[in-house]
C-alpha positions in Angstrom: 4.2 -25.2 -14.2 8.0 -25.9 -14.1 9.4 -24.8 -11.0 13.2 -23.2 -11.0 16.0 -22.3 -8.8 19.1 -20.7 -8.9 21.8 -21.8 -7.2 24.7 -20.1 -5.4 27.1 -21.3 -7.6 25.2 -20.1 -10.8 24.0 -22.8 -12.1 19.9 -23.6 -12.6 18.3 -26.6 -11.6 14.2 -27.5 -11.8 12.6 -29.0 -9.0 10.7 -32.1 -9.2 9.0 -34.4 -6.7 11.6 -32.7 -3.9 14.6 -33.0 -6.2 16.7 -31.0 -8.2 17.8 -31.7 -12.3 20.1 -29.6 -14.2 18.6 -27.5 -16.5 21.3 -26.7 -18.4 24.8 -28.4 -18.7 27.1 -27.1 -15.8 29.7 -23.9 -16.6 33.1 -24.4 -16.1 34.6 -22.2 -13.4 36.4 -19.8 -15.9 32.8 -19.5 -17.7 31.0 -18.5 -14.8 33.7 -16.0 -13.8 34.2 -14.6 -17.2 30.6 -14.4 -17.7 29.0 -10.7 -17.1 25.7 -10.5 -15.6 24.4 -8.1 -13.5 23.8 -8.6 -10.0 20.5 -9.7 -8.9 21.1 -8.0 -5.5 21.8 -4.5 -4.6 25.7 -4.5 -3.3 25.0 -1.6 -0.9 23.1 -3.7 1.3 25.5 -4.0 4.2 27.0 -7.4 5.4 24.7 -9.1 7.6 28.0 -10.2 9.9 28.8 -6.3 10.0 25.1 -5.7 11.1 25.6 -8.3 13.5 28.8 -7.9 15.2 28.1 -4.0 15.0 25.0 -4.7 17.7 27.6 -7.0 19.7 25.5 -10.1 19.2 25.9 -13.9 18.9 24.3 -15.7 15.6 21.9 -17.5 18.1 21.1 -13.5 19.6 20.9 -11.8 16.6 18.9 -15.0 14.7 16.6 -15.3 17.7 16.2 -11.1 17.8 15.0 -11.1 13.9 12.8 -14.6 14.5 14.5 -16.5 11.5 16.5 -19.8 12.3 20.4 -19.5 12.7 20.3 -22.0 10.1 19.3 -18.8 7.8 22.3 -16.3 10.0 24.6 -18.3 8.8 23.7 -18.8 5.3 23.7 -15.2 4.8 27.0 -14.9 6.5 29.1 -17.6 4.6 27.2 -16.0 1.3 25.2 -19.5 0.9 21.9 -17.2 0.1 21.2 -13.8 0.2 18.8 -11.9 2.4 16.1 -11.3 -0.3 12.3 -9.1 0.3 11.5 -8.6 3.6 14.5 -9.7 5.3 16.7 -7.2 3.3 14.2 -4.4 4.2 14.8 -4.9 7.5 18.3 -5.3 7.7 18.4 -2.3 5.4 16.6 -0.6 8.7 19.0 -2.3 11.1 21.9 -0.5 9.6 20.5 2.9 10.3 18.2 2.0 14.1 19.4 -1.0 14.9 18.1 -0.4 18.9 14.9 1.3 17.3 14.6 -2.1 15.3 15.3 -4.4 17.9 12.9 -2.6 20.5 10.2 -2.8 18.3 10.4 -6.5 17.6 10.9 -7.2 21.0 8.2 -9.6 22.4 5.3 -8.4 24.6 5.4 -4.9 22.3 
């Protein structure tokens, strides 16, 4: 089975042995601008620095809050990855309870 990612800046690579090879030759910068594909994620999911600073909370806060590494806060922030399943469920929730949210993942509840 051949084993595939995307990466941020568009291009595909397989992973081998804990490596990455291009799978295809590498588009210019105008190609991958000018090309039109549709995006894989939803664009009303709001930014998760909005959500953040919104609940007045730290990377380290909101990161320790959610029970992800900051490592994945700030790859979401700078637009390095996007929040994808689960995590964009709940951020979707965080938008409209954010207190409701964070109560109920609160530990000891």
């Amino acid at each position: 089975m051949q084993r595939l990612r995307l990466k941020a800046d568009g291009r595909i690579v397989e992973l081998r042995d804990g490596q990455e090879f291009p799978l295809a030759p590498a588009m210019t910068a105008v190609a991958v601008a000018t090309t039109s594909v549709a995006p894989a994620e939803p664009v009303t999911l709001p930014l998760v620095r909005d959500l953040r600073r919104r609940a007045r909370l730290t990377q380290l806060e909101f990161a320790a809050r959610l029970g992800v590494p900051v490592e994945t806060i700030r790859n979401w922030e700078q637009g390095k990855r996007m929040p994808r399943g689960p995590a964009r469920a709940l951020l979707a929730v965080i938008a409209h309870a954010p207190e409701t949210v964070f109560a109920a993942l609160a530990p000891g509840v």
